[in-house]
C-alpha positions as CSV (number, residue, x, y, z in Angstrom):
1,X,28.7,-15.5,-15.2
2,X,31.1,-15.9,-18.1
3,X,33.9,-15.4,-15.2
4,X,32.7,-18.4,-13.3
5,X,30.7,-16.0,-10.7
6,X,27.6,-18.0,-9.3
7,X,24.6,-15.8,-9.5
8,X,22.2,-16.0,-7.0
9,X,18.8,-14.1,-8.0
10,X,16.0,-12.4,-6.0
11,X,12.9,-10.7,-6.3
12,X,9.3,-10.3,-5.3
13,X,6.2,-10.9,-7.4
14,X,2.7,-9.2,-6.6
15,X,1.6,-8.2,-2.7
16,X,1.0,-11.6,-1.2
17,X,0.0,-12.8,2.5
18,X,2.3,-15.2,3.1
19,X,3.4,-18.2,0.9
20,X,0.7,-18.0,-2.3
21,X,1.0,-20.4,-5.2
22,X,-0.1,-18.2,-7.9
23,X,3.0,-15.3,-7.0
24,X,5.3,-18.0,-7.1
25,X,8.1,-16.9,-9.0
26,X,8.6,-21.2,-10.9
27,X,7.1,-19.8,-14.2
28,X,9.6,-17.6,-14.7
29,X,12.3,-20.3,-14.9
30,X,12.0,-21.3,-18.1
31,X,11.9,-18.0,-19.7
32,X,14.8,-17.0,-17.4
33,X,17.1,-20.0,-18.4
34,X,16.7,-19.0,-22.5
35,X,17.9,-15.7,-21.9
36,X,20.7,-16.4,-19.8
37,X,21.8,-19.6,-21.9
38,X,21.8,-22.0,-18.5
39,X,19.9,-23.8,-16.8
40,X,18.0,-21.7,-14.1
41,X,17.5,-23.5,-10.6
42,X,14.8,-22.3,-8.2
43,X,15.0,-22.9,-4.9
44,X,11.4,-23.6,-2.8
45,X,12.2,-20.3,0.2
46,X,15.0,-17.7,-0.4
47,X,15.9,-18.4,3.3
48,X,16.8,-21.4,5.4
49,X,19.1,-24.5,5.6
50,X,17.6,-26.3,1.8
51,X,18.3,-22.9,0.3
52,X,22.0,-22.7,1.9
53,X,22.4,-26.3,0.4
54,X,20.8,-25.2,-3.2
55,X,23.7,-22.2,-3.2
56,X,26.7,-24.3,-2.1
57,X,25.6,-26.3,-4.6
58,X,25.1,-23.7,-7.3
59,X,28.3,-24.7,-10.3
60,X,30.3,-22.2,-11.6
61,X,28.4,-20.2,-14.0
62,X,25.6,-21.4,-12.8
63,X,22.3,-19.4,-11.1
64,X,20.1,-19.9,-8.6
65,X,16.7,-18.2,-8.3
66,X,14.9,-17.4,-4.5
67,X,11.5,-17.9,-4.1
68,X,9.3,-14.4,-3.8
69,X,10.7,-12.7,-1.4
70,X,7.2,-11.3,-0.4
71,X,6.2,-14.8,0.9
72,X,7.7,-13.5,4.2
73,X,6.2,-10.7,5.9
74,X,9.6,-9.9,7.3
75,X,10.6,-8.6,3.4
76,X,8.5,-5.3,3.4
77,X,9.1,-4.7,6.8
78,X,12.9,-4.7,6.4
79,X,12.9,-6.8,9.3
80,X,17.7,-7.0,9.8
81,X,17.2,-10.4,11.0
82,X,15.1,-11.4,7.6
83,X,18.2,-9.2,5.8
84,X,21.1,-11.0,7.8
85,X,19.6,-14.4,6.7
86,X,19.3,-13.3,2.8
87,X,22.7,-11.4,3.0
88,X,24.5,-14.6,4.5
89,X,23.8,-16.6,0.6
90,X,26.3,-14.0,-0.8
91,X,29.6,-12.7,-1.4
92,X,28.6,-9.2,-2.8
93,X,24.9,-7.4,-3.7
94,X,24.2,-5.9,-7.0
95,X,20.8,-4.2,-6.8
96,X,19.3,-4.3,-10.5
97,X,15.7,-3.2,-9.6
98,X,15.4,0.4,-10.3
99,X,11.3,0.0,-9.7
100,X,11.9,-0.6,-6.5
101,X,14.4,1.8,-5.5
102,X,11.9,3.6,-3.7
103,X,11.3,0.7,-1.5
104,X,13.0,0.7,2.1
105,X,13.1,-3.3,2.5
106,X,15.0,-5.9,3.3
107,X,16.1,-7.4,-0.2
108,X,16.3,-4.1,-1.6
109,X,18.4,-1.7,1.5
110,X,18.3,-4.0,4.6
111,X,20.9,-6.6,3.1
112,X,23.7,-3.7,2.5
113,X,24.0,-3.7,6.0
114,X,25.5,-6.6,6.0
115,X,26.7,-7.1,2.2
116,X,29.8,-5.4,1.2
117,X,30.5,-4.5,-1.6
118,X,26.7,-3.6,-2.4
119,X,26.3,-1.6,-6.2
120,X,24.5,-0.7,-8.8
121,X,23.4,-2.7,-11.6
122,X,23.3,-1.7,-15.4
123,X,20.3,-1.0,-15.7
124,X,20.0,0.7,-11.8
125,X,23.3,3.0,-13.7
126,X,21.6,4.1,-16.7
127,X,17.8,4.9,-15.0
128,X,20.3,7.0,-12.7
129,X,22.3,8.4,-15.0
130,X,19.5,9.5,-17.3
131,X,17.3,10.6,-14.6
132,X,19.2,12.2,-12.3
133,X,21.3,13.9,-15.2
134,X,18.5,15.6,-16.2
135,X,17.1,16.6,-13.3
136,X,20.9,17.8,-12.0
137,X,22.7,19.4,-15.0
138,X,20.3,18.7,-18.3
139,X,21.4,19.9,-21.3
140,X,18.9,23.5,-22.2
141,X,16.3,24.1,-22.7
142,X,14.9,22.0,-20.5
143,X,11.2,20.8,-21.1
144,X,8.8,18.8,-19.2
145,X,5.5,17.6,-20.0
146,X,3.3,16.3,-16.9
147,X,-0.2,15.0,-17.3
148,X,-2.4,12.8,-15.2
149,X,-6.1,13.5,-13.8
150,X,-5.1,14.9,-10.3
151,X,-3.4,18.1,-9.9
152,X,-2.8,16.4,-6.0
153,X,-0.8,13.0,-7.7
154,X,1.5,15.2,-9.2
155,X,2.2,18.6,-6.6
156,X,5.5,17.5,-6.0
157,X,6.7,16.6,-9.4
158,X,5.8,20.1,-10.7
159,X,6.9,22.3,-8.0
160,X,10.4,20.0,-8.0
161,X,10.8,20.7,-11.7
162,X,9.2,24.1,-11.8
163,X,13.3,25.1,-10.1
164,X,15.0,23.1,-12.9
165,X,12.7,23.4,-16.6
166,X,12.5,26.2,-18.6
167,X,9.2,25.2,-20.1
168,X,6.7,23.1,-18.5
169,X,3.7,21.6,-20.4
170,X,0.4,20.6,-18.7
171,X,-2.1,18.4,-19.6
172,X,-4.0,15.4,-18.8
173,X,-7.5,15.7,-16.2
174,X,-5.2,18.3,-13.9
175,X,-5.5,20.9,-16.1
176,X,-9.1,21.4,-15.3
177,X,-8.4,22.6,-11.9
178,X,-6.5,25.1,-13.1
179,X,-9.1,26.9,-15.8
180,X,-11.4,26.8,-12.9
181,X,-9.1,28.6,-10.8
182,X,-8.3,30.8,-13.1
183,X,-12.5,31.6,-13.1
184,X,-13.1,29.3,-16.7
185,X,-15.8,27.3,-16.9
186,X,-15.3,23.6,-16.8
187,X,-18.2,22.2,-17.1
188,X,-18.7,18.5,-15.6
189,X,-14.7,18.4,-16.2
190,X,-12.5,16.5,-13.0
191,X,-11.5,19.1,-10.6
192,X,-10.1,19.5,-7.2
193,X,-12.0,21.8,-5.0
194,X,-9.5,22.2,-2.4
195,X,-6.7,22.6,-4.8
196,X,-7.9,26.1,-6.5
197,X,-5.5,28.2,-5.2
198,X,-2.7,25.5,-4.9
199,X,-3.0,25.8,-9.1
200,X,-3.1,29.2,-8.5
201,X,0.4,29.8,-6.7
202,X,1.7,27.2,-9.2
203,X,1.1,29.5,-11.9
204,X,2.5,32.5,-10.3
205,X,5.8,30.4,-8.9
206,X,6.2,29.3,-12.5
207,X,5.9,33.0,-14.0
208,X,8.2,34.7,-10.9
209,X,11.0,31.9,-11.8
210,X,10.7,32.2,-15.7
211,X,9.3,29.1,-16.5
212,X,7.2,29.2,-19.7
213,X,4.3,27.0,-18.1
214,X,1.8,26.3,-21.0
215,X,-1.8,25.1,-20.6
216,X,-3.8,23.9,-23.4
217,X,-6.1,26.7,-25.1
218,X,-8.5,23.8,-26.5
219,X,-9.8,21.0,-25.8
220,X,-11.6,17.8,-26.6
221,X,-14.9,17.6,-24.8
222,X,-17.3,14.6,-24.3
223,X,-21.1,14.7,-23.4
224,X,-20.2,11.0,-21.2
225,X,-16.8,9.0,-19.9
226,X,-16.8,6.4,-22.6
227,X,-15.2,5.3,-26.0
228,X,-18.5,6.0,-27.8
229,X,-19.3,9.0,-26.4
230,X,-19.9,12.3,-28.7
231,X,-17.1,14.2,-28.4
232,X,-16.1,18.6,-29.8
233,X,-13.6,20.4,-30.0
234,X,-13.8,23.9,-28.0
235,X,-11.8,26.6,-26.4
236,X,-10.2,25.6,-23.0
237,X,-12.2,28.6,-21.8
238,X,-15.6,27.7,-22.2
239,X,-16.4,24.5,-21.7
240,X,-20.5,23.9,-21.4
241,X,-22.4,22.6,-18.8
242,X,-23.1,18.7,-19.0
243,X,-19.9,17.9,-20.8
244,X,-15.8,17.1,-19.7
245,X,-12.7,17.3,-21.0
246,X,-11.1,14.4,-22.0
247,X,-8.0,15.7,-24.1
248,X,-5.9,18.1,-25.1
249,X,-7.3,19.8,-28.4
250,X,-5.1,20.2,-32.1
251,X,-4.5,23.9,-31.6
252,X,-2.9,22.7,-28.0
253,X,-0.6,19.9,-29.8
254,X,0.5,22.0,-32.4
255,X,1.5,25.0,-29.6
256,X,2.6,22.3,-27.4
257,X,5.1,20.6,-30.6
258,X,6.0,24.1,-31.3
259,X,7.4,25.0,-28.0
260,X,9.2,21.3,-27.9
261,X,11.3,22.3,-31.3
262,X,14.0,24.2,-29.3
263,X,14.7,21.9,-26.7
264,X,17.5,19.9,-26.0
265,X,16.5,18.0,-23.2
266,X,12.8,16.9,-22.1
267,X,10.9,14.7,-19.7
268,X,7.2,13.2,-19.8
269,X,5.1,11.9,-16.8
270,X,1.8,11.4,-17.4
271,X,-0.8,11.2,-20.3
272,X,-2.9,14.5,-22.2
273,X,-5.5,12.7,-22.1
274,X,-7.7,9.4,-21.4
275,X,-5.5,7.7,-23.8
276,X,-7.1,4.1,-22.7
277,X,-9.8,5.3,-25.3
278,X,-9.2,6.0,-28.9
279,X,-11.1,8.9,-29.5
280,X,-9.4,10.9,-26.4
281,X,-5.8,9.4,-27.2
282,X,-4.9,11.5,-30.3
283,X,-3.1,14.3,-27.6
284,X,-1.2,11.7,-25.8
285,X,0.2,10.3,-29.0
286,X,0.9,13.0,-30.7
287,X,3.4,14.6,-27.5
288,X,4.6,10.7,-27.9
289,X,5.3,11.2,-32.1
290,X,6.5,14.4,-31.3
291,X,9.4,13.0,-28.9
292,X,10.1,10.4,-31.3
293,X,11.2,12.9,-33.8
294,X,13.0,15.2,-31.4
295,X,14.8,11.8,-30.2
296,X,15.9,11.5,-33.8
297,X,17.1,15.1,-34.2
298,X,19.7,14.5,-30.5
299,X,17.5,15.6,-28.2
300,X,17.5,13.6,-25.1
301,X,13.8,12.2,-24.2
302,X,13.2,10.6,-21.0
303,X,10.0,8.6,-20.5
304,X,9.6,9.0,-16.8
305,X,7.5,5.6,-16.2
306,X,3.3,5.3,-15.7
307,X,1.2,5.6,-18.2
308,X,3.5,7.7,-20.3
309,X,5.4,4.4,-20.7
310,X,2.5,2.4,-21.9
311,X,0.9,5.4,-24.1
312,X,4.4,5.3,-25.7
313,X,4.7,1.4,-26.3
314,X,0.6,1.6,-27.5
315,X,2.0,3.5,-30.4
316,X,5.0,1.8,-31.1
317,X,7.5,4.4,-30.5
318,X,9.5,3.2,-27.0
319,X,12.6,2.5,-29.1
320,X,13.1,5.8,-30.4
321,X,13.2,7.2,-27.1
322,X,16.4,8.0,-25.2
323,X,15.2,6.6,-22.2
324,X,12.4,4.9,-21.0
325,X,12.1,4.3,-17.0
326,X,11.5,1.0,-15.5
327,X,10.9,2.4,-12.4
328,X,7.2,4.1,-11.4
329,X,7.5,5.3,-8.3
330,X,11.0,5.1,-8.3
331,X,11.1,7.5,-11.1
332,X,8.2,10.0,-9.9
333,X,9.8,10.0,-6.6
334,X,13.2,11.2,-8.1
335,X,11.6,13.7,-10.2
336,X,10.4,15.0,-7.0
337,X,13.3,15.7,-5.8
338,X,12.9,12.3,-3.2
339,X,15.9,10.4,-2.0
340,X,15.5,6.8,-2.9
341,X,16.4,4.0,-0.3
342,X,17.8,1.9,-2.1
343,X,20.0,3.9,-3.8
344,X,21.3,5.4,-0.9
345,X,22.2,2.3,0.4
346,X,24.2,1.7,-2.4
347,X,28.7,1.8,-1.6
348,X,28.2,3.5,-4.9
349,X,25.3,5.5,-4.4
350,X,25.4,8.5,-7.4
351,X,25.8,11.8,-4.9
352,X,23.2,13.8,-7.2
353,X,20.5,11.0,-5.8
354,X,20.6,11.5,-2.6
């Protein structure tokens, strides 16, 4: 902009069916036009003869933002004719929206087609650069802490990074499924029937390559799924009948910090706990304090989006972290080892992405 280019924005806002006043993207101008220091025009479609007018129009400098791109069904589908029409506005396409990398549509990878050049953003750089540098040649050791409640959500993230860590922490609901495969009691704990022996060859993959994969040996136990519910501390071994699991226990956080202080590089997708209440958070924001100080110390820490993201900004601690991912699925999708579509549409596409 400070060179004179005219900037024409576009994104999408929510899932709509067609054109739906309450995704449209007008609230966003005002907010849009203080942090770009100019006035901010928005144009009623982001296709057809007014918007070809509102761009030739558009003063040096100056910015034009699209209408939701999701008002047309065309947009998801990555329908080329829907591309060709948002392509023709342009000159050149910088795609900023890491969070929707994963995305094969038409604003995000059916628009290089017919856009050249077509790059990366800043921000698209950095999420790259931090993500797919650690995944590809991260400084070592190499940590990564995965929690979540379903050992099924998160298969591919841990057999992906059980070929690239050297120690892999696991917490969060999944770990339930693996005391009870390993013949524990568990209670009324979240488990996965058909994923027993899944959690069972995970274990032994991760003990064949090396990995030092570390379950919690305690845990916080409730007698119900609520805030106020009475709550213990027991062995990860023996949980009783009647109650669950709801976080990782202190003897876990201080094995679990412990096995962090040699690291040089670590990642974290997914919460130790159900962090949404108080009383089952103190896991989940300890791993977060814990990174904080490592951050401080040089250790690279990569937030790799979800709920880690917003257990890390409940506590206050986002900007001590190296890097914090925009992207959800984006992210998760990389750390599985997943090419993203947008990023392989890219002219500058980084080679360890695809």
């Amino acid at each position: 902009m400070s060179h004179g280019a005219r900037v024409i924005l576009s994104t999408h806002l929510g899932r709509p069916k067609g054109v739906t006043p309450k995704y449209s993207l007008k609230p966003l101008v005002p907010r849009l036009s203080e942090l770009l220091e100019v006035k901010v025009e928005i144009a009623n479609d982001c296709i057809g003869e007014e918007v070809e007018k509102l761009v030739a129009a558009i003063p040096e400098g100056g910015v034009l933002l699209l209408e939701n791109v999701r008002f047309h069904k065309e947009e998801e589908k990555n329908d080329p004719e829907f591309a060709k029409k948002l392509a023709s506005l342009a000159d050149l396409y910088v795609n900023d929206a890491f969070g929707t990398a994963h995305r094969a549509h038409a604003s995000t990878e059916g628009v290089t087609k017919f856009l050249k050049p077509s790059v990366a953003g800043f921000l698209m750089q950095k999420e790259l650069d931090y993500l797919v540098g650690a995944i590809s040649n991260p400084k070592r050791p190499f940590a990564a802490i995965v929690g979540g409640s379903k050992v099924s959500s998160k298969i591919g993230v841990i057999e992906s990074l059980l070929e690239k860590v050297d120690i892999l922490l696991l917490g969060g609901g999944m770990i339930f499924t693996f005391y009870k495969a390993q013949g524990h009691s568990v209670g009324s704990s979240l488990v996965e029937e058909d994923k027993l022996d899944l959690a069972t060859s995970l274990l032994e993959k991760a003990k064949s390559k090396g990995v030092a994969l570390l379950l919690p040996t305690d845990v916080v136990i409730a007698d119900k799924f609520a805030e106020d519910a009475n709550s213990k501390v027991v062995p990860a071994s023996g949980i009783p009948d009647g109650w669950m699991g709801l976080d990782i226990g202190p003897d876990s956080i201080k094995t679990f910090n412990e096995s962090l202080d040699t690291t040089k590089t670590v990642i974290w997708n997914g919460p130790m706990g159900v962090f949404e209440f108080e009383k089952f958070a103190v896991g989940t924001e300890a791993i977060a304090k814990k990174l904080a100080d490592l951050s401080g110390k040089g250790v690279t820490t990569i937030i790799g989006g979800g709920d880690s993201v917003a257990a890390v900004e409940k506590v206050g601690l986002a900007d001590k972290m190296s890097h914090i991912s925009t992207g959800g699925g984006a992210s998760f999708e990389l750390l599985e080892g997943r090419s993203l579509p947008g990023v392989l549409a890219l002219d500058d596409a980084t080679s360890a992405a695809l």
